[in-house]
KETOR-581521 format. One line per field, with one value per residue (C-alpha): z, x, y; residue number from 1; residue in one letter. Coordinates in pm, 1 decimal, padded with zeros to 6 digits. Example, Ala and Ser with C-alpha at 12.3 -4.5 7.8 and 13.67 -1.06 7.14 Angstrom:
<sevexs>
c3 c(00780.0 | 00714.0)
c1 c(01230.0 | 01367.0)
c2 c(-00450.0 | -00106.0)
pos c(1 | 2)
code c(A | S)
</sevexs>
This chain:
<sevexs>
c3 c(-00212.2 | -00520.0 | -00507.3 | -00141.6 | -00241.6 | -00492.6 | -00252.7 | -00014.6 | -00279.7 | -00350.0 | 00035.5 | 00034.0 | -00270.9 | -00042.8 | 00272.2 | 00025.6 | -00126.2 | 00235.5 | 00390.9 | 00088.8 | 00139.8 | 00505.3 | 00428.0 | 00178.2 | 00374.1 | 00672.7 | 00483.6 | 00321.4 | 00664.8 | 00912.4 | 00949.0 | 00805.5 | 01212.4 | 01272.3 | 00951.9 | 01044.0 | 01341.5 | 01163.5 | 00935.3 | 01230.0 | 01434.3 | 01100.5 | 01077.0 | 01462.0 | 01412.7 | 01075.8 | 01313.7 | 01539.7 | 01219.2 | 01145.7 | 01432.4 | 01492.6 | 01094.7 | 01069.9 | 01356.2 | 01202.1 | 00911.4 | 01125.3 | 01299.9 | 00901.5 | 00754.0 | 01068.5 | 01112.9 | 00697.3 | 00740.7 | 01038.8 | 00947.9 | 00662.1 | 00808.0 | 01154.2 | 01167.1 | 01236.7 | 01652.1 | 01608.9 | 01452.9 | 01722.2 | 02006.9 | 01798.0 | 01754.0 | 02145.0 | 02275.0 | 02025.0 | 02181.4 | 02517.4 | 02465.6 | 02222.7 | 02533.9 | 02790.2 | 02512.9 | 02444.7 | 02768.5 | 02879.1 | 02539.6 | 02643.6 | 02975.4 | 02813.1 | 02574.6 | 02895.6 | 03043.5 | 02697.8 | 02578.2 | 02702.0 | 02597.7 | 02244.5 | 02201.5 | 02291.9 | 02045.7 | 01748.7 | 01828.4 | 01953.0 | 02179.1 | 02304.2 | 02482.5 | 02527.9 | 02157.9 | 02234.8 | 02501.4 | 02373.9 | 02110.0 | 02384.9 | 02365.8 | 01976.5 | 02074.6 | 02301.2 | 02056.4 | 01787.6 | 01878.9 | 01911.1 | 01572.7 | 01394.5 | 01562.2 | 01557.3 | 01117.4 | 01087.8 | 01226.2 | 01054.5 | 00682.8 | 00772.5 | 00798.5 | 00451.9 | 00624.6 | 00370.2 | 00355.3 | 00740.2 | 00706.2 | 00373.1 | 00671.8 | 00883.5 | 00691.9 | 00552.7 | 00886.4 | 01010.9 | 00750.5 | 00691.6 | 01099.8 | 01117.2 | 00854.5 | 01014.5 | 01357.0 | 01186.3 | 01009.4 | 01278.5 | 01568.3 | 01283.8 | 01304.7 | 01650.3 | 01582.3 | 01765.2 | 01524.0 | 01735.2 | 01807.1 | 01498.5 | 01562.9 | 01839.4 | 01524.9 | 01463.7 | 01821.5 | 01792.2 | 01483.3 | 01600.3 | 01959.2 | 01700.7 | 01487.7 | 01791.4 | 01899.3 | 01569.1 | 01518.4 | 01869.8 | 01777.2 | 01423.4 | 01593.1 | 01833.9 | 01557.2 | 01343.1 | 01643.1 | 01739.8 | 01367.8 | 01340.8 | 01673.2 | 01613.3 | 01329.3 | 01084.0 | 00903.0 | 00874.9 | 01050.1 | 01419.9 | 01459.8 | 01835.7 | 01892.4 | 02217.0 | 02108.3 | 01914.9 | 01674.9 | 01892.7 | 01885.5 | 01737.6 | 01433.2 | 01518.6 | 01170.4 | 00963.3 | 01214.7 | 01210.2 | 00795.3 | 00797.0 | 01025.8 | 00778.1 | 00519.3 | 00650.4 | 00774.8 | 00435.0 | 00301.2 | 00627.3 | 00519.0 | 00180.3 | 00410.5 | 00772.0 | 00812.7 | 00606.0 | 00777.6 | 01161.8 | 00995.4 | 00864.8 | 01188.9 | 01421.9 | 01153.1 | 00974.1 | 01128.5 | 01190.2 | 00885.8 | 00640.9 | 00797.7 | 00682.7 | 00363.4 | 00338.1 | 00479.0 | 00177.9 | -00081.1 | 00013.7 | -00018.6 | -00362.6 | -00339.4 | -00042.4 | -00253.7 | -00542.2 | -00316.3 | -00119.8 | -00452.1 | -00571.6 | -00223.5 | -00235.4 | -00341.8 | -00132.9 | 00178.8 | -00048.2 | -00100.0 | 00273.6 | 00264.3 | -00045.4 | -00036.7 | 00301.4 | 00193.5 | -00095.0 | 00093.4 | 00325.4 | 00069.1 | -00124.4 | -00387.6 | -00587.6 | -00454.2 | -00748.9 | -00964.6 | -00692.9 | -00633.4 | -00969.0 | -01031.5 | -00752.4 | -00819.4 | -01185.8 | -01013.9 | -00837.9 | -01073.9 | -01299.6 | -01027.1 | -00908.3 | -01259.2 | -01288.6 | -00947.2 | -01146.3 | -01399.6 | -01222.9 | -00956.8 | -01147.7 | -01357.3 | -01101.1 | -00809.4 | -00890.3 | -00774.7 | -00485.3 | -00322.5 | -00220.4)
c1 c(07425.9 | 07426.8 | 07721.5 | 07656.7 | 07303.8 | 07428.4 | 07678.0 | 07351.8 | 07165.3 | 07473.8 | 07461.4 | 07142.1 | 07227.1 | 07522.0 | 07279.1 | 07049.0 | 07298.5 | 07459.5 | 07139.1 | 07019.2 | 07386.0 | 07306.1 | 06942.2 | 07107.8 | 07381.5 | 07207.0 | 06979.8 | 07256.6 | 07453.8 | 07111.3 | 06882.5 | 06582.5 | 06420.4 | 06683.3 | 06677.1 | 06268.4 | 06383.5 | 06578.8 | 06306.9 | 06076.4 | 06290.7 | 06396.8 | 06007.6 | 06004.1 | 06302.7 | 06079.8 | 05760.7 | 05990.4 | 06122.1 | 05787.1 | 05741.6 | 06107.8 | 06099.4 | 05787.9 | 05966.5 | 06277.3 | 06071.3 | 05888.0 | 06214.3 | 06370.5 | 06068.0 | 06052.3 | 06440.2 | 06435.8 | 06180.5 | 06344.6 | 06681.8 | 06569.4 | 06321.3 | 06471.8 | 06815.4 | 06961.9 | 06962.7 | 06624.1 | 06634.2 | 06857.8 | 06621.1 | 06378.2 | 06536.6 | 06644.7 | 06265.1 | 06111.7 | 06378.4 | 06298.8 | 05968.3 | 06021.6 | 06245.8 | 05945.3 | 05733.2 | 06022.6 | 06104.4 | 05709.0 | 05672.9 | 05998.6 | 05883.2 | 05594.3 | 05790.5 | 05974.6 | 05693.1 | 05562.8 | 05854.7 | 05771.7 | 05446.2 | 05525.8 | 05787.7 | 05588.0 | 05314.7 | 05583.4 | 05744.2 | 06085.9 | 06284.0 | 06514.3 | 06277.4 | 06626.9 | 06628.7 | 06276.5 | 06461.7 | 06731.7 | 06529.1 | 06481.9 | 06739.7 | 06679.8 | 06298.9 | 06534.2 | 06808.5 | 06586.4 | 06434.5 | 06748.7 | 06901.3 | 06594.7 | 06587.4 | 06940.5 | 06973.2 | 06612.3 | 06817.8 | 07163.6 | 06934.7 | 06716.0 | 07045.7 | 07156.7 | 07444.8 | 07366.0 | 07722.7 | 07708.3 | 07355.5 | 07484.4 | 07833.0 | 07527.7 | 07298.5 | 07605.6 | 07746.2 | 07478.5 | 07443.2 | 07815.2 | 07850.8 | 07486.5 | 07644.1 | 08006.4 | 07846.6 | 07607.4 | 07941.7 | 08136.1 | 07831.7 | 07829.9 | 08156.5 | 08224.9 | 07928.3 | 07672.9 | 07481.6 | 07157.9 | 07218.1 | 07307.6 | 06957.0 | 07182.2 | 07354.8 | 07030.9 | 07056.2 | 07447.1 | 07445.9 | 07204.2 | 07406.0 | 07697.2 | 07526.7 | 07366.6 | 07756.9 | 07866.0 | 07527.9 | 07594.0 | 07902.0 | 07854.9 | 07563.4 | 07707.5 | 08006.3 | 07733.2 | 07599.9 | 07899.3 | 07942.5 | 07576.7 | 07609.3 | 07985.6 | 07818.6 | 08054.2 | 07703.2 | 07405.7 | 07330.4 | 07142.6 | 06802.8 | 06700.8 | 06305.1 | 06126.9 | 05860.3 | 05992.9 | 05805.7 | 05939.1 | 05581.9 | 05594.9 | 05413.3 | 05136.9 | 04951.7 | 05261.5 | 05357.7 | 05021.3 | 05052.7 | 05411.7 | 05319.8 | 05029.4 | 05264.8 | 05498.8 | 05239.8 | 05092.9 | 05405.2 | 05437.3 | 05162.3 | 05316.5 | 05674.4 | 05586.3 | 05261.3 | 05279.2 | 05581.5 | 05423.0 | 05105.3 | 05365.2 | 05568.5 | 05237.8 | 05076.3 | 05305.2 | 05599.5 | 05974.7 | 06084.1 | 05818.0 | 05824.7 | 06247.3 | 06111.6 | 05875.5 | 06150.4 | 06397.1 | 06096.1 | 06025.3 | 06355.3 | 06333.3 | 05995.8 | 06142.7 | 06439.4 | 06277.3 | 06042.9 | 06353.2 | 06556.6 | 06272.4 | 06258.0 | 06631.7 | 06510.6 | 06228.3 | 06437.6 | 06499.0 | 06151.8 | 06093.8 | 06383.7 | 06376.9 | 06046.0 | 06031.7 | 06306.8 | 06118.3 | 05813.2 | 06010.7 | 06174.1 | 05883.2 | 05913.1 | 05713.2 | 05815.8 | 05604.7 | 05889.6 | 06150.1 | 05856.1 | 05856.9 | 06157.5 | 06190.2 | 05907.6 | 06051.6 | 06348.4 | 06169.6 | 06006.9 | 06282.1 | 06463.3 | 06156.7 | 06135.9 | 06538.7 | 06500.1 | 06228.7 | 06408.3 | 06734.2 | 06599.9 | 06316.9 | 06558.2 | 06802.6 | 06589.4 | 06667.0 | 06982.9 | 06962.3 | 06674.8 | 06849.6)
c2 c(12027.4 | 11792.4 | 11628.4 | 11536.6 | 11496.1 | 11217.7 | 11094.9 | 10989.9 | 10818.3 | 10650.1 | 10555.7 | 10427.3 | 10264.3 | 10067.0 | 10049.9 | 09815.6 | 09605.6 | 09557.0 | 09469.9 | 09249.7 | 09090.4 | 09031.8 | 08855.2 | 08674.1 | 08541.1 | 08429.7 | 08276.6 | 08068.9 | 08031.1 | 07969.3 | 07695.0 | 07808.6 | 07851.0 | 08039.2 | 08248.4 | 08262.5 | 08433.7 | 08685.3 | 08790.5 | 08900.1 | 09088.9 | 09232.3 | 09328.3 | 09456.9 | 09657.5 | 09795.7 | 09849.4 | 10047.4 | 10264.0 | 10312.2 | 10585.1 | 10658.1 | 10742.2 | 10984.1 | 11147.8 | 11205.9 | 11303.2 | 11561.7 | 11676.4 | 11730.7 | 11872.1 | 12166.9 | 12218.4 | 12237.9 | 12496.7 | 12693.6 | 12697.0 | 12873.1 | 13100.1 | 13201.8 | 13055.6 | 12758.5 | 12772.3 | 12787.9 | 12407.6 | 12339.9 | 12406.8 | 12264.6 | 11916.9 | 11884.5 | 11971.1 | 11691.3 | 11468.7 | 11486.1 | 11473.9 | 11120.7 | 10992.8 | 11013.2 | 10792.9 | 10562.2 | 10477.4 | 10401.1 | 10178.5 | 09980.8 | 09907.3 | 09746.0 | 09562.3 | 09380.0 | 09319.7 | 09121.2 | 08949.1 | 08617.7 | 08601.3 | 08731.7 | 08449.0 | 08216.9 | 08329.5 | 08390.8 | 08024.6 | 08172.2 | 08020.3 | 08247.9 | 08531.3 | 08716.8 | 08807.8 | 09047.5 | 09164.0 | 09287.1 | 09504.1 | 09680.0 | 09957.4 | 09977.3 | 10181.7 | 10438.1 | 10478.0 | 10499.9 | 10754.2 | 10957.1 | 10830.4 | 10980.9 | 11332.9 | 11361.8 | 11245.2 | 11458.5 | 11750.8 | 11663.9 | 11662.7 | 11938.7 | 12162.6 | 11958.6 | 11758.0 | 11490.6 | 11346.3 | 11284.2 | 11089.7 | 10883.3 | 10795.0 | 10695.1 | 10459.5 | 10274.3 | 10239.8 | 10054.4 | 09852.2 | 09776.7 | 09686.5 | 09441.8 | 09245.9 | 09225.5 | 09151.7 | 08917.5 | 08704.4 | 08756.8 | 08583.7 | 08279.8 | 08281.8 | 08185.7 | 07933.7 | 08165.4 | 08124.1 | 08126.4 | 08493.8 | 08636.2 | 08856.3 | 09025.0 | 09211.4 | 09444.2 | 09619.8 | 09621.4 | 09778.5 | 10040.4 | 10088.5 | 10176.6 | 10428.8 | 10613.6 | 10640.0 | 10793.7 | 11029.7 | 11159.9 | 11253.6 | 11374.8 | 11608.5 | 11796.7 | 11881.7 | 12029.0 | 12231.8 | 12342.0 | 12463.7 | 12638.1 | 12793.1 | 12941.5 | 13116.7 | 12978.2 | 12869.9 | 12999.0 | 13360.9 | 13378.1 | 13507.8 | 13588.2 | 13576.4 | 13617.3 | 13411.9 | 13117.7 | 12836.8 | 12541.6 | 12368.3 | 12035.7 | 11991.8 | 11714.9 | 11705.0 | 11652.1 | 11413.1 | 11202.3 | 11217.9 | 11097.6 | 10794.1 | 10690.1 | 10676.8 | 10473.2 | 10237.9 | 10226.1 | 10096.0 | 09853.7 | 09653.6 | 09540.6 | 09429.8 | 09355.7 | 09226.5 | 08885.3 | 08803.5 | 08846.7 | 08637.4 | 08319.4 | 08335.5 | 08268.4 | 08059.1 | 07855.7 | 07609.3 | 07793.6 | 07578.4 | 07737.6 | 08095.1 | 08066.0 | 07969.5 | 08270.0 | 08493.5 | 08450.7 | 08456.5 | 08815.0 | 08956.3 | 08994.8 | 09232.3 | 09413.8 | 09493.8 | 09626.7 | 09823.2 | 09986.1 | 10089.2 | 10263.3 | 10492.7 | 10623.6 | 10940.7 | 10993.7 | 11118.0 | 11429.3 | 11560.7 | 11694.2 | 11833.0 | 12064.9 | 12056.2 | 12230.4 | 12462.0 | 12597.7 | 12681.1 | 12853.4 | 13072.4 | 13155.2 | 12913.8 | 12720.9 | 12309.0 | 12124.6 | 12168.0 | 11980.8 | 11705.3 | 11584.1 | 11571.6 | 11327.4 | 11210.4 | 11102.8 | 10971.0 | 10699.7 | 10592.9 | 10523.0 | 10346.7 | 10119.0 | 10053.9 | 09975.8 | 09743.3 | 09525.2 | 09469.3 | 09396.9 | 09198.9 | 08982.2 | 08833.9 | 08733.4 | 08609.7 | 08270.6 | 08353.6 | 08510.2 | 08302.5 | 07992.1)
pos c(1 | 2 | 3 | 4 | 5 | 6 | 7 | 8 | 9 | 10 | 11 | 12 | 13 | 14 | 15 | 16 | 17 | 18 | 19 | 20 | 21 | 22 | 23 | 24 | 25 | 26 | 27 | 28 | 29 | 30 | 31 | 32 | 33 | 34 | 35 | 36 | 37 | 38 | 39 | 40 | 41 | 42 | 43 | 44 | 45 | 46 | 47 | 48 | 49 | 50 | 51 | 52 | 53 | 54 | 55 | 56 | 57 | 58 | 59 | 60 | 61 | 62 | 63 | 64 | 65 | 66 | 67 | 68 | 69 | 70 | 71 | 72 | 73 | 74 | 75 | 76 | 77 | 78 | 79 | 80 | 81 | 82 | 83 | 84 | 85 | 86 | 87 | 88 | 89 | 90 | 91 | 92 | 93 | 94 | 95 | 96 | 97 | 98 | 99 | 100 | 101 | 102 | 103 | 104 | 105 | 106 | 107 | 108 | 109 | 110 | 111 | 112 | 113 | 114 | 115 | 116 | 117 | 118 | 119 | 120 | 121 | 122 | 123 | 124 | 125 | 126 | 127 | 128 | 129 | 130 | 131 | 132 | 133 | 134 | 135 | 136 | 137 | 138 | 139 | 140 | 141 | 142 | 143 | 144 | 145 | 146 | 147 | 148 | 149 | 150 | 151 | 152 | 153 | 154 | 155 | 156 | 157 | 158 | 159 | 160 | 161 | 162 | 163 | 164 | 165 | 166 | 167 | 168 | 169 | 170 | 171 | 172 | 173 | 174 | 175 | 176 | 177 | 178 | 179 | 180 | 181 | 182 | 183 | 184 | 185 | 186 | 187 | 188 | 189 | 190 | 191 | 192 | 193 | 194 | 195 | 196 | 197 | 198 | 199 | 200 | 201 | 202 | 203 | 204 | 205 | 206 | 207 | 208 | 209 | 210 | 211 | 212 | 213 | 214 | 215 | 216 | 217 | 218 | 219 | 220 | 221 | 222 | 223 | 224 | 225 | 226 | 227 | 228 | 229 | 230 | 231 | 232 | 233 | 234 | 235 | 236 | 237 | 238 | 239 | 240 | 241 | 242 | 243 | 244 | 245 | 246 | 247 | 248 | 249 | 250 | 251 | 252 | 253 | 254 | 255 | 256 | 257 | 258 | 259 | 260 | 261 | 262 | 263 | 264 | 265 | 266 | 267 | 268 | 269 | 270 | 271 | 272 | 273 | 274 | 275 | 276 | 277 | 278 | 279 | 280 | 281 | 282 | 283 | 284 | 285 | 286 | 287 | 288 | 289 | 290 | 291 | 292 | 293 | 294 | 295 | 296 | 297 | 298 | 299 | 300 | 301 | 302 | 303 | 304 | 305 | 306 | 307 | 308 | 309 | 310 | 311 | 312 | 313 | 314 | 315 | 316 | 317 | 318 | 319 | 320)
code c(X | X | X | X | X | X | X | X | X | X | X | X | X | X | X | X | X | X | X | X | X | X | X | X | X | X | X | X | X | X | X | X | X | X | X | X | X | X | X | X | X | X | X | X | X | X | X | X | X | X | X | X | X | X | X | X | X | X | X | X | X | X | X | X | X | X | X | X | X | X | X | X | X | X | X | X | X | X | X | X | X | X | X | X | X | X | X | X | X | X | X | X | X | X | X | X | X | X | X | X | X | X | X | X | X | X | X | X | X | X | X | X | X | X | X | X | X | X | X | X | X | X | X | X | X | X | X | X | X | X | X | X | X | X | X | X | X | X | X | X | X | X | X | X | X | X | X | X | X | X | X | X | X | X | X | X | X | X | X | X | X | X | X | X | X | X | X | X | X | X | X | X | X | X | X | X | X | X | X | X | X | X | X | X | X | X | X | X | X | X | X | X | X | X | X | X | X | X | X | X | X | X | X | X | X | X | X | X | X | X | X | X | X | X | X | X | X | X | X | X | X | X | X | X | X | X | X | X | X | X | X | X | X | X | X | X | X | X | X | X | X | X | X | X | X | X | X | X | X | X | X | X | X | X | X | X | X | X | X | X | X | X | X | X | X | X | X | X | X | X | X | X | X | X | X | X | X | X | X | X | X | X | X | X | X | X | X | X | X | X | X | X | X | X | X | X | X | X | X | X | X | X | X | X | X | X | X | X | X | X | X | X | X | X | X | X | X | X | X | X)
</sevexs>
């Protein structure tokens, strides 16, 4: 569990620098309206992670706990009830997205309304992509979500070079859905593997119950989506404000200058993923979890503090 444990924060580790790479980049290659562009659907694709991620937070903290408790079919029937349920929400909340997307362009100053609606699919597939890794780390398949997150960062960036490229340079937002579209492929994949694996009982022993805990966990859910939109209002919501407020050319402008404080906010979170994890699993056993939170806890502070110090000096060179 460590050295796949370290593997993942070595992941997110790639998934930053690949992501910082693509921001950077664009913002070298694009006009600065176009790179404008980028940096909002960047933040809608963020707004979406904000619910997608407390789910797949709520899907690893009660699999975590089950699979310990009960078994690990217990997680599985667990995971594939949330998801139906999340699909019935998704699909209603992309309906009304359609229905919107001209009238948010026009109030963001894009041009291209297809760009909104081609997020689309990203609400859907979200949604699956955060059950599917909340049940994948909840069974501690960390090497499979580390494959994952740099997956989707290594193929937005390829899509995004390759779009510029063939001088498409106008779409290069396309590579956020095709990047996701990709991953949902591979975590489909990786999932029913794993499934196959738990259920075979090569894994963890079965436990059959009449009765079992398959109710979804609404409090933890509610507390997870607070803190993720706690942290959205430090890297989303100046960037909606300069895209309505400001002209396309200034909103680029903006765009680049807060890559540098999204950065250093993102390394210090690589080890965050692990505390509902373990955290989860020691309550289950019996255990005492304050010990595995500050640890963590320790963690992230040494690498927010690393990020600083890294990224301060050196944002000269990064912000063209």
């Amino acid at each position: 569990v460590v050295s796949t444990g370290s593997v993942l924060v070595g992941a997110f580790m790639v998934a930053n620098a690949l992501n910082f790479a693509f921001n950077a980049l664009m913002g070298r290659l694009l006009t600065l309206e176009e790179f404008g562009v980028i940096a909002f659907l960047n933040s809608v694709a963020y707004v979406i992670a904000l619910f997608t991620g407390a789910l797949g937070t709520t899907v690893n903290y009660r699999v975590s706990y089950l699979a310990v408790r009960y078994g690990p079919k217990i997680g599985i029937d667990f995971s594939k009830r949330t998801l139906r349920s999340g699909f019935i929400v998704a699909g209603f909340l992309s309906l009304l997205w359609i229905l919107g997307a001209n009238l948010l362009a026009g109030f963001f100053q894009i041009s291209q309304p297809f760009l909104l609606i081609s997020f689309t699919p990203v609400l859907t597939l979200g949604v699956f992509i955060a059950a599917k890794s909340g049940f994948l780390q909840g069974n501690l398949r960390f090497l499979s979500i580390a494959v994952l997150i740099v997956m989707e960062a290594t193929t937005k960036l390829l899509f995004g070079l390759f779009l510029v490229g063939l001088g498409l340079s106008e779409w290069v937002a396309l590579a956020i859905p095709g990047s996701i579209f990709i991953t949902f492929i591979f975590v489909w994949l990786l999932t029913l593997r794993v499934e196959r694996l738990l259920v075979s009982g090569r894994s963890l022993p079965l436990v059959s119950l009449s009765n079992p805990p398959l109710h979804f966990p609404r409090q933890f859910f509610s507390a997870a989506l607070i803190t993720k939109l706690a942290s959205a209002t430090f890297l989303i919501i100046d960037i909606f404000l300069v895209k309505h407020y400001l002209s396309p050319v200034e909103a680029g402008e903006y765009g680049l200058l807060s890559l540098v404080g999204k950065m250093i906010f993102f390394g210090g979170t690589l080890l965050t993923g692990f505390i509902v994890t373990f955290v989860a699993r020691d309550e289950a056993a019996g255990k005492d979890p304050s010990r595995t939170f500050y640890k963590l806890f320790d963690g992230t502070t040494a690498l927010t503090v690393a990020a600083f110090v890294v990224l301060g000096p050196l944002g000269a060179f990064f912000i063209p």
